[in-house]
C-alpha positions, -999 to +999 in steps of 0.1 A: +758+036+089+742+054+056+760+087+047+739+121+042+737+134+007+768+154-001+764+190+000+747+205-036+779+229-035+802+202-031+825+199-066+857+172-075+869+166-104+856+135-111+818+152-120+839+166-151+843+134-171+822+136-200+805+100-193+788+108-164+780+144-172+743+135-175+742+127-134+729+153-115+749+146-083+782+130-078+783+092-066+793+088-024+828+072-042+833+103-062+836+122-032+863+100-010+885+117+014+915+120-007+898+134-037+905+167-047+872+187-037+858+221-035+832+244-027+811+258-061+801+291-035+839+301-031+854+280-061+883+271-031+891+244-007+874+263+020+839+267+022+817+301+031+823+293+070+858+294+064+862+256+073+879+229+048+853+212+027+853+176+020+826+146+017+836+141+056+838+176+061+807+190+050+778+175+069+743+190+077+760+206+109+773+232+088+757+264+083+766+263+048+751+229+042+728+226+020+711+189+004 
């Protein structure tokens, strides 16, 4: 089963080390369930739809989705 492309508004703190500041979007295993994520709209654990974002959590379904 392949995985859609996170969410562009989709953050953890694992895009902040300085060695992989030159990717332009997080790897699928920086953005596991039980990392710390959050939405770069809202800058909280809760995304503009008012629903919890995660890699699992924020799929196309969404309306705030966006690849």
């Amino acid at each position: 089963m392949t995985q859609t492309p996170p969410c562009k508004f989709l953050r953890t703190k694992k895009m902040f080390i300085p060695a992989l500041t030159n990717e332009s979007a997080p790897a699928d295993d920086d953005l596991h369930e039980s990392a710390h994520c959050w939405c770069n709209r809202t800058l909280t654990e809760v995304g503009p739809d008012d629903e919890p974002v995660g890699r699992q959590a924020c799929h196309p379904s969404r309306t705030c989705f966006q690849e």
